[in-house]
TIVO-2410 file (N, C-alpha, C; in nm, 3 decimals):
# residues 129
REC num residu      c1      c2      c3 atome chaine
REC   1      X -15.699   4.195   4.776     N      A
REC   1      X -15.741   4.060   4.804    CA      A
REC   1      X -15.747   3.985   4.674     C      A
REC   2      X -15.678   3.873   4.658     N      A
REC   2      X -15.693   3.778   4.578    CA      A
REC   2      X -15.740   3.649   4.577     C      A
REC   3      X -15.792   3.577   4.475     N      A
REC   3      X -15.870   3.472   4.534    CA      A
REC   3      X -15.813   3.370   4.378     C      A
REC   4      X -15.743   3.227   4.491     N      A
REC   4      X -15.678   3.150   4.372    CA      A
REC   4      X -15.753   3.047   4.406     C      A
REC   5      X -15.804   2.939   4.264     N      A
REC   5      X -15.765   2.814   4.308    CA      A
REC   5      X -15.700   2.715   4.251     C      A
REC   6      X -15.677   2.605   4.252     N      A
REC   6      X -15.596   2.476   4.199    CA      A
REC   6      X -15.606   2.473   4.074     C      A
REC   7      X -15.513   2.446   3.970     N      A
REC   7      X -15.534   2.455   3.853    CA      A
REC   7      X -15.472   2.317   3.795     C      A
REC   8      X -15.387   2.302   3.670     N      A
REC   8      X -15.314   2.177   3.659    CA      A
REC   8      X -15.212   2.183   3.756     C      A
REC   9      X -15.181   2.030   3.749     N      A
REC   9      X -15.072   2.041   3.827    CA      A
REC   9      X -14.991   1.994   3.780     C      A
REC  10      X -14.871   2.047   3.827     N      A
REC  10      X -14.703   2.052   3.788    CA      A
REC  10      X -14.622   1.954   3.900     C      A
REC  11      X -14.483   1.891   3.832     N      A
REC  11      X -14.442   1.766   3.884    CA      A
REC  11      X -14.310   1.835   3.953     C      A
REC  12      X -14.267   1.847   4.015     N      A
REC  12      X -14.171   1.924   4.032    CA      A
REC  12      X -14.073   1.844   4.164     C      A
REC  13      X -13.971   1.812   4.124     N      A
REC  13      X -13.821   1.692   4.252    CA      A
REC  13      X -13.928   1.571   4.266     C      A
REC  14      X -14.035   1.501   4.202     N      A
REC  14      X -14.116   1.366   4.197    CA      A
REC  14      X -14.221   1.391   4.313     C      A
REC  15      X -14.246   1.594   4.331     N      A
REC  15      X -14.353   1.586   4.437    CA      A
REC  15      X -14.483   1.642   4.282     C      A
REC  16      X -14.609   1.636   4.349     N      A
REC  16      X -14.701   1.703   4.282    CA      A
REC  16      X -14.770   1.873   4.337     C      A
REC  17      X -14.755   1.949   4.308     N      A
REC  17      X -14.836   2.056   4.340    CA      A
REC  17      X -14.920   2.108   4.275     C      A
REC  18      X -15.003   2.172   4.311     N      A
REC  18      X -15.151   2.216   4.181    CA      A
REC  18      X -15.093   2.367   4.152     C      A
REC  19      X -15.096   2.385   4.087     N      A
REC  19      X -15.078   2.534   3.989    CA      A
REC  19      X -15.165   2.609   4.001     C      A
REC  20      X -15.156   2.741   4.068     N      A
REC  20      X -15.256   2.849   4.096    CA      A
REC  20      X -15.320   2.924   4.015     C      A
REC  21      X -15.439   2.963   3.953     N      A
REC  21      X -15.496   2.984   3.877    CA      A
REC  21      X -15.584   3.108   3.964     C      A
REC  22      X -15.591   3.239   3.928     N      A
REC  22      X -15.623   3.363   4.016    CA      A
REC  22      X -15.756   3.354   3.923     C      A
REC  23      X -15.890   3.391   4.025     N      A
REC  23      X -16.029   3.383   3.976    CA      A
REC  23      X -16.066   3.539   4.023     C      A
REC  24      X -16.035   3.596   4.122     N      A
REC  24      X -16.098   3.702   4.141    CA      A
REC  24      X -15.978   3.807   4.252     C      A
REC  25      X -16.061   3.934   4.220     N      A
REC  25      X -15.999   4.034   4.301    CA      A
REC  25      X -16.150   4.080   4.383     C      A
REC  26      X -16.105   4.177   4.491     N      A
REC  26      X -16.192   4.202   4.597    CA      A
REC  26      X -16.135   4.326   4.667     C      A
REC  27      X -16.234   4.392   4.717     N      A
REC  27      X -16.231   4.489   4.837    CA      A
REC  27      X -16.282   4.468   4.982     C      A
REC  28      X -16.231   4.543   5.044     N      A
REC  28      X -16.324   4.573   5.178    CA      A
REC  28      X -16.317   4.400   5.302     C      A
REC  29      X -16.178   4.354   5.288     N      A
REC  29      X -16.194   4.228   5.355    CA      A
REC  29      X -16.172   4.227   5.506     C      A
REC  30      X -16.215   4.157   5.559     N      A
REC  30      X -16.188   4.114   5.682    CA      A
REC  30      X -16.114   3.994   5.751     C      A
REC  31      X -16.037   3.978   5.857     N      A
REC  31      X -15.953   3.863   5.930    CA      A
REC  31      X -15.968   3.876   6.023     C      A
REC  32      X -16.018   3.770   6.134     N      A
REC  32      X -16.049   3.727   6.231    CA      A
REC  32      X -15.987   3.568   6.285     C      A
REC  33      X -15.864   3.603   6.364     N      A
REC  33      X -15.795   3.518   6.381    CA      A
REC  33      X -15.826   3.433   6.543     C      A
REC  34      X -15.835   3.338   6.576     N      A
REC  34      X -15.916   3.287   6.724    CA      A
REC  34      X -15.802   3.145   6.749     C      A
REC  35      X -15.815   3.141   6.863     N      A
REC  35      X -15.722   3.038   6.922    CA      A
REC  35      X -15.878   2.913   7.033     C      A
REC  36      X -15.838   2.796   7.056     N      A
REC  36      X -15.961   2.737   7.122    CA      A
REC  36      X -15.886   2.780   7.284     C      A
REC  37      X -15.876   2.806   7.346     N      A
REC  37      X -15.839   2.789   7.526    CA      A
REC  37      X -15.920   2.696   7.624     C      A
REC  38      X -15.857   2.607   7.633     N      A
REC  38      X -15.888   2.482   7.718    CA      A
REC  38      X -15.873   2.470   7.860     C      A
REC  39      X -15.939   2.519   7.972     N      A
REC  39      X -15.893   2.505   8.137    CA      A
REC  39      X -15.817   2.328   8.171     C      A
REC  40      X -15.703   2.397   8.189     N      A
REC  40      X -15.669   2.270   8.269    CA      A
REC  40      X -15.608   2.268   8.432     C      A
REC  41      X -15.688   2.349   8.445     N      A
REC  41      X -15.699   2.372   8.628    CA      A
REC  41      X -15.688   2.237   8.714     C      A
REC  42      X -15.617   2.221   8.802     N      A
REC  42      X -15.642   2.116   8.902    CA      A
REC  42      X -15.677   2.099   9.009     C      A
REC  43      X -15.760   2.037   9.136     N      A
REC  43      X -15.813   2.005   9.218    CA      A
REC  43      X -15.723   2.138   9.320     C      A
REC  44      X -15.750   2.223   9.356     N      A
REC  44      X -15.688   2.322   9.509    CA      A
REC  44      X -15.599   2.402   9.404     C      A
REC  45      X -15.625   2.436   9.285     N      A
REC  45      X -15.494   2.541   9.209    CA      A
REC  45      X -15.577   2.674   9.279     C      A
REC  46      X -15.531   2.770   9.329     N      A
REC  46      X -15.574   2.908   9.333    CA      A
REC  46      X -15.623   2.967   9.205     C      A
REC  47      X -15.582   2.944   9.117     N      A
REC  47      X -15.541   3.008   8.977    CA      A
REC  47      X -15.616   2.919   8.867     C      A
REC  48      X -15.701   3.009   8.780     N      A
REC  48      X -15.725   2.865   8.686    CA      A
REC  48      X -15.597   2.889   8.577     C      A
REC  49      X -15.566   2.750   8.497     N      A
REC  49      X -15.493   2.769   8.417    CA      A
REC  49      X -15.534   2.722   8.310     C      A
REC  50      X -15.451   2.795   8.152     N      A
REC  50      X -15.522   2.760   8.062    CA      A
REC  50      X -15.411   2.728   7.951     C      A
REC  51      X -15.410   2.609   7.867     N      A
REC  51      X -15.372   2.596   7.720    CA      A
REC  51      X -15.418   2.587   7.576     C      A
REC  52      X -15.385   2.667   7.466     N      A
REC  52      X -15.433   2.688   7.371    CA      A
REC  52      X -15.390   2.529   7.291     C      A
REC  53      X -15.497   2.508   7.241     N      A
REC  53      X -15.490   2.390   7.177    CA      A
REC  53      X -15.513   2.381   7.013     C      A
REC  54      X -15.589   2.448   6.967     N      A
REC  54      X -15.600   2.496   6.831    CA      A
REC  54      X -15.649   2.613   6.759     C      A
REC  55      X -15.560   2.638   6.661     N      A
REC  55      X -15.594   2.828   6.610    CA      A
REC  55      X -15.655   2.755   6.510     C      A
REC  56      X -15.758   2.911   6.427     N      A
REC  56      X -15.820   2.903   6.367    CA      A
REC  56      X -15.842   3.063   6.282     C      A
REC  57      X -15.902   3.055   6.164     N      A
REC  57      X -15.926   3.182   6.167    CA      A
REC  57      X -16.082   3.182   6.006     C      A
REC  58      X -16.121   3.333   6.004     N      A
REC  58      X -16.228   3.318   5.934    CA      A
REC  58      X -16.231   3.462   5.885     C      A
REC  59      X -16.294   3.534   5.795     N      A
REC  59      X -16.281   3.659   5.749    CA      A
REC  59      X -16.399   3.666   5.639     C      A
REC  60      X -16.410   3.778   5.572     N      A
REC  60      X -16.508   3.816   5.439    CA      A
REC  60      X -16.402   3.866   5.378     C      A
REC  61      X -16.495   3.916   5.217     N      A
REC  61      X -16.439   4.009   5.153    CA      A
REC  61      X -16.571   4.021   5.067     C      A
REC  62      X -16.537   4.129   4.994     N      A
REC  62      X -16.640   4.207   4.886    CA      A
REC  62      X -16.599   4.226   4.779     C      A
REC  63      X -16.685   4.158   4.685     N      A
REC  63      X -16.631   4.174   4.542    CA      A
REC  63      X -16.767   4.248   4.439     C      A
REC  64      X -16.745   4.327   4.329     N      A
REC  64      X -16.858   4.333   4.283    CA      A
REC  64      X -16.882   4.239   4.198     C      A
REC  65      X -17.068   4.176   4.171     N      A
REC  65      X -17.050   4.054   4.088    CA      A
REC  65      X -17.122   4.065   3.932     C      A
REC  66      X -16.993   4.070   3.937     N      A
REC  66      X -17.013   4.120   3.721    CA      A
REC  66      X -16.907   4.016   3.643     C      A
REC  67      X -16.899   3.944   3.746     N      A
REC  67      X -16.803   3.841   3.695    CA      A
REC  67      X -16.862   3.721   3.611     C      A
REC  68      X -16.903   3.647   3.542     N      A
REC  68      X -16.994   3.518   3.499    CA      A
REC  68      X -16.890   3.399   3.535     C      A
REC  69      X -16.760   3.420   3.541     N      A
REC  69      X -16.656   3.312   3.528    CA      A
REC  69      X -16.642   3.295   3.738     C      A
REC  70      X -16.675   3.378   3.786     N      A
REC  70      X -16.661   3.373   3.912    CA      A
REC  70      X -16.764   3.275   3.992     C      A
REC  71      X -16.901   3.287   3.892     N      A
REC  71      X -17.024   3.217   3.945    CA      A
REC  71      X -16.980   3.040   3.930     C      A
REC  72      X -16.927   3.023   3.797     N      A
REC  72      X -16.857   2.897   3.781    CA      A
REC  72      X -16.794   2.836   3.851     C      A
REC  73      X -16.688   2.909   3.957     N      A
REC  73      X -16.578   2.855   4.003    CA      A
REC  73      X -16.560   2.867   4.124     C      A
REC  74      X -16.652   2.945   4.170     N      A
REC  74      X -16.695   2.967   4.337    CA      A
REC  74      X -16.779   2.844   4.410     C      A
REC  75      X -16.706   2.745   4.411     N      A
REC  75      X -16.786   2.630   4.410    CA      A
REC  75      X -16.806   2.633   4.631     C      A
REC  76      X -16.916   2.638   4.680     N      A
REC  76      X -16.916   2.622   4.826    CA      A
REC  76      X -16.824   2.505   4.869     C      A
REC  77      X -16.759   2.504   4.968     N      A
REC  77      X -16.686   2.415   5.012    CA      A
REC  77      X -16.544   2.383   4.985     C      A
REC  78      X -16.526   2.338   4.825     N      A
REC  78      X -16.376   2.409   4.750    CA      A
REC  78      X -16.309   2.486   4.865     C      A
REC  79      X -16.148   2.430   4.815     N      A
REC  79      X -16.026   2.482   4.870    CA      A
REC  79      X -15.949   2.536   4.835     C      A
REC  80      X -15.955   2.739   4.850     N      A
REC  80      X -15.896   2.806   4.773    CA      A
REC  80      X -15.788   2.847   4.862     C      A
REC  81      X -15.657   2.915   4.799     N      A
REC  81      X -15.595   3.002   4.866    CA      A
REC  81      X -15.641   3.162   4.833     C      A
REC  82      X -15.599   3.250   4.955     N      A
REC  82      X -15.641   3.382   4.966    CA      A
REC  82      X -15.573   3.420   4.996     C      A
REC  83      X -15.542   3.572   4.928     N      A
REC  83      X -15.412   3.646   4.970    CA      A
REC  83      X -15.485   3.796   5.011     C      A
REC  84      X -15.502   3.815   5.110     N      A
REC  84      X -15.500   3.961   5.192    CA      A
REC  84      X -15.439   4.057   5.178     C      A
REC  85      X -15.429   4.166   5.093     N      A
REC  85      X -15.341   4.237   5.088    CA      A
REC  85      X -15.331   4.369   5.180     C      A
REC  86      X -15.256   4.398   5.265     N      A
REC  86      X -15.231   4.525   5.387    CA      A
REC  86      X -15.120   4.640   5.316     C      A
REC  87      X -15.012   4.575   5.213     N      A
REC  87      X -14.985   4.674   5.104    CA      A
REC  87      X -14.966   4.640   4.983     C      A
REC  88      X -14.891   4.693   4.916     N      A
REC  88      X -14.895   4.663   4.749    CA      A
REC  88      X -14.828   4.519   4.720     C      A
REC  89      X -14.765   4.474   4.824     N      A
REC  89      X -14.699   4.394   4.831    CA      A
REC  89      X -14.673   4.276   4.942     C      A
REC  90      X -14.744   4.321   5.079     N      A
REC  90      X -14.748   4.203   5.171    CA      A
REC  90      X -14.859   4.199   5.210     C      A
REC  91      X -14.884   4.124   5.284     N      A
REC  91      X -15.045   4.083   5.373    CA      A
REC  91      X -14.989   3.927   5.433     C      A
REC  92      X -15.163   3.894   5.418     N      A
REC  92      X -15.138   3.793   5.465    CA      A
REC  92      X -15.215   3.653   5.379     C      A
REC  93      X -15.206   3.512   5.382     N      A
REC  93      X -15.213   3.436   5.283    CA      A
REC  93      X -15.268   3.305   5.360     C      A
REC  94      X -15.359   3.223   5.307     N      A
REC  94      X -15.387   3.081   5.361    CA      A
REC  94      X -15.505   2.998   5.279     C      A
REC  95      X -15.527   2.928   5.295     N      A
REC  95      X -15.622   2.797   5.248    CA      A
REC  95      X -15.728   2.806   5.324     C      A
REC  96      X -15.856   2.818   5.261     N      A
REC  96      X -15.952   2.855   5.282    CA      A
REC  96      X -16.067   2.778   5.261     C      A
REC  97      X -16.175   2.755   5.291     N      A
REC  97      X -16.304   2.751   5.215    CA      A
REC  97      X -16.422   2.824   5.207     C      A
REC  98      X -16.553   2.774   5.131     N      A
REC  98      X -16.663   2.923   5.150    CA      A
REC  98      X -16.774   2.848   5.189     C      A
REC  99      X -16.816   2.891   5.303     N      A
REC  99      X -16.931   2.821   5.389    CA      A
REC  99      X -17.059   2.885   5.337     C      A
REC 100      X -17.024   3.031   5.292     N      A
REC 100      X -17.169   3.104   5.205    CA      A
REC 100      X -17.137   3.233   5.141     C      A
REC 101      X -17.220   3.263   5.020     N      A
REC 101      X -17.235   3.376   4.962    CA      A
REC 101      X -17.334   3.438   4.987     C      A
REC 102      X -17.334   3.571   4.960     N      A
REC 102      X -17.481   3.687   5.008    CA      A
REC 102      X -17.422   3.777   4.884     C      A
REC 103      X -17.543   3.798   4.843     N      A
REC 103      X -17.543   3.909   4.735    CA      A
REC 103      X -17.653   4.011   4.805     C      A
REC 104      X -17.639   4.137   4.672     N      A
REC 104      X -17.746   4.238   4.711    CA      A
REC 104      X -17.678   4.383   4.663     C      A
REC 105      X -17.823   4.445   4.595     N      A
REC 105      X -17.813   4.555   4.519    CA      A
REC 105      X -17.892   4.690   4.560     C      A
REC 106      X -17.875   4.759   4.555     N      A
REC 106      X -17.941   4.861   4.561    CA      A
REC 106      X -18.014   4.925   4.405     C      A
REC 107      X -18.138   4.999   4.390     N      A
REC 107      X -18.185   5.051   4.264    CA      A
REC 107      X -18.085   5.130   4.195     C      A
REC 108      X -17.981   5.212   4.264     N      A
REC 108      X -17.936   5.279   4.159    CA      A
REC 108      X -17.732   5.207   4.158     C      A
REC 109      X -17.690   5.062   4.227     N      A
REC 109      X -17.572   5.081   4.245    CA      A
REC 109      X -17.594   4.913   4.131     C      A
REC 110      X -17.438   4.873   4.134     N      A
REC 110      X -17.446   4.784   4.041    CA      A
REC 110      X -17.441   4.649   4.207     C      A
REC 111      X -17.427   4.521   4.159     N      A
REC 111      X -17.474   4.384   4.247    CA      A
REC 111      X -17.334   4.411   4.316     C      A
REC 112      X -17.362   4.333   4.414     N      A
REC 112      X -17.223   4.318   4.548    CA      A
REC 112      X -17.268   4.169   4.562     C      A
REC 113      X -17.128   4.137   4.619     N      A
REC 113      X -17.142   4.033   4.695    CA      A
REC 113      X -17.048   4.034   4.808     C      A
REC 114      X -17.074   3.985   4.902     N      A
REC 114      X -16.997   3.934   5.032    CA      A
REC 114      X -16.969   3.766   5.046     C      A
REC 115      X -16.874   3.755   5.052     N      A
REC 115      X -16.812   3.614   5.057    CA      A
REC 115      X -16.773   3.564   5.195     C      A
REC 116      X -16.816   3.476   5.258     N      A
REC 116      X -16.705   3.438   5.353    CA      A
REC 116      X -16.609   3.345   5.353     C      A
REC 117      X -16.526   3.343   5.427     N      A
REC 117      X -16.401   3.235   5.421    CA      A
REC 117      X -16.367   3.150   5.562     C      A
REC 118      X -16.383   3.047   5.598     N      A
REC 118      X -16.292   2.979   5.672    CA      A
REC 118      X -16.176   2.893   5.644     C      A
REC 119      X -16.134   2.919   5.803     N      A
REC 119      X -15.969   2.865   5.720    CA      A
REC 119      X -15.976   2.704   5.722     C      A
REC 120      X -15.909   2.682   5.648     N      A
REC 120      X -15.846   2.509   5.624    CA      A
REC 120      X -15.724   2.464   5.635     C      A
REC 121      X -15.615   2.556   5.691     N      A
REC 121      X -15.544   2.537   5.754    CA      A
REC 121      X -15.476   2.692   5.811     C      A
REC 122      X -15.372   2.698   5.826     N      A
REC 122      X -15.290   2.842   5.905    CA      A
REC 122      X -15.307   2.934   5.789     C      A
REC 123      X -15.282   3.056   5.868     N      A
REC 123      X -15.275   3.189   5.765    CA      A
REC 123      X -15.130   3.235   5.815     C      A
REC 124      X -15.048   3.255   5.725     N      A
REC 124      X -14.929   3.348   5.756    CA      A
REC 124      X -14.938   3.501   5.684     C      A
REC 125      X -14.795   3.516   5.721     N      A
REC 125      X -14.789   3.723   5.631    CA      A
REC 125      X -14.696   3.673   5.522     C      A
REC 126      X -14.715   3.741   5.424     N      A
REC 126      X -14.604   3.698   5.319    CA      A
REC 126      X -14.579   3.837   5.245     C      A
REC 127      X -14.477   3.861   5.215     N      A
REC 127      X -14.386   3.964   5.122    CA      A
REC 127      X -14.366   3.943   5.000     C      A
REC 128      X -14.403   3.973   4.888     N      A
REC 128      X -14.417   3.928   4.754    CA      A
REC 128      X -14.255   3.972   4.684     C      A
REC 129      X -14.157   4.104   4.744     N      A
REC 129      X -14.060   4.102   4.729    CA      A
REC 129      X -13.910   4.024   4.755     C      A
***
């Protein structure tokens, strides 16, 4: 799991894009992908019927926090991209934000944190090869 966000940005055919700047790595994440389903049944249908009208999705991850540059830049709300990794090389990837952090230690382990993420727009799979 990787965690980017916007950095300078670069001018590139007279469009602008922000330049990715990687803040953190992570373990132990989660994806939870949901669609809304809307009844649009009509007056005597036998059957109800239904259309999906908007996806969505939301997940965690776990990082340990020994980071000081992470506390800086983990700003709540901010729009990061996140890359999921399922192998060394693909997963899955999207625009995100962080609705909350939770920390917590045990006496003899070093600090954790749990992050969550909602999405801010689609998540796809991507292949880094």
């Amino acid at each position: 799991m990787k965690l980017n966000e916007t950095g300078e940005t670069v001018k590139v055919s007279g469009k602008y894009f922000s330049a990715l700047v990687e803040i953190g790595e992570a373990y132990n994440w989660t994806l939870d992908i949901a669609a809304d389903v809307m009844d649009v049944s009509a007056f005597g249908d036998e059957w109800k019927k239904k259309t999906v009208t908007q996806k969505s999705w939301s997940g965690s991850f776990e990082k340990f926090a020994i980071d000081d540059y992470w506390f800086d830049i983990a700003k709540l709300g901010k729009v990061f991209l996140v890359k999921l990794y399922t192998e060394a090389t693909k997963g899955y990837q999207g625009f995100c934000v962080i609705p909350g952090l939770s920390s917590g230690a045990s006496v003899a382990d070093v600090l954790k944190e749990t992050i969550n993420i909602e999405s801010h727009w689609l998540i796809e799979e991507f292949d880094e090869l």
